[in-house]
N, C-alpha and C positions, 0 to 999 in steps of 0.2 A: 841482664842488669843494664846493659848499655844502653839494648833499644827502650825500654822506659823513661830512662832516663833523657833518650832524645825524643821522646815522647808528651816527656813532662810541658816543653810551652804549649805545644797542642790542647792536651788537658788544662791546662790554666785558662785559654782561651776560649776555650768551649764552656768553663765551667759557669761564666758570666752570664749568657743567652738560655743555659738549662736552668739555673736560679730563679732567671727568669720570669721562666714558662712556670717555673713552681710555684710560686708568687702568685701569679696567674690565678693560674689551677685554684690556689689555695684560698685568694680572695674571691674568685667568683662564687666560693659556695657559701660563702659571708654575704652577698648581698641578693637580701630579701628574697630567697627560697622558703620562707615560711610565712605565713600569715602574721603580722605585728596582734600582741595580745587586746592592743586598743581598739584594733578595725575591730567594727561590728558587719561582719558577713551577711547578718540577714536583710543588712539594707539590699544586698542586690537584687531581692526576691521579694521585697518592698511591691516593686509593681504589682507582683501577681497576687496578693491580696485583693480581696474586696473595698471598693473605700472606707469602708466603715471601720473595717479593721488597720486600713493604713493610717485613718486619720488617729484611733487610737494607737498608734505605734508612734507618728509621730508628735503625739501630746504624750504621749511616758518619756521621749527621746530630749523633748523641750523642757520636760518638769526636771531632771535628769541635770541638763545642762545650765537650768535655772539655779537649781541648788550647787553646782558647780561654780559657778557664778558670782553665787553670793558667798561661800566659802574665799576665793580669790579676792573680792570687792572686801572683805572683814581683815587679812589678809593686809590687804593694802592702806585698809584704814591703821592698822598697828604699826604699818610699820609711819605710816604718815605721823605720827605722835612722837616717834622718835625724834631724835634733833636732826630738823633739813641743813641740806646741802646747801652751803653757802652762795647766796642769791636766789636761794629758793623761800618758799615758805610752807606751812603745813595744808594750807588752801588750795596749793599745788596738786597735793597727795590727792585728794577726794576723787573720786570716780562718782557719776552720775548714774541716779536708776534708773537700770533701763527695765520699759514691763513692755512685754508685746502683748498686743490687741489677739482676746481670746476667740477661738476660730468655733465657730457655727456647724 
């Protein structure tokens, strides 16, 4: 019982540096070992399409984010309607449209 007991600040001080490492441990398997549900993978295999097929890959990818887009821009316009922020005004809110030049 004794030697435990003189034991004991050993333990105490070890137990700070093992915590740690568990920590550690415990966070590294938290960052990014999985693919995010967002990334699109197949982009990295983009190149090896034909261009025909890239160019329709990225016209579905732009139509995509067009509609993304204008969901956010509708969005913005609601909330622009609400009552502005003092020294603002609702003229503020508007977001401009943007249309990219359709590709050939």
């Amino acid at each position: 019982m004794e030697s435990i007991i003189g034991f004991l600040p050993y333990l105490l001080f070890l137990a700070c540096p093992a915590m740690m490492i568990a920590c550690y441990v415990g966070m590294r398997g938290m960052g990014g070992s999985t693919t995010p549900a967002a990334v699109d993978t197949s982009v990295t295999s983009l190149r090896d399409l034909p261009p025909a097929e890239q160019v329709a890959h990225l016209q579905a990818q732009l139509s995509r984010l067009q509609e993304e887009q204008a969901v956010i821009a509708t969005q913005i316009r609601d909330l622009g309607h609400m009552a502005p922020a003092s020294g603002s005004t609702a003229q503020d809110a508007r977001t401009p449209e943007i249309t990219l030049p359709a590709r050939a």
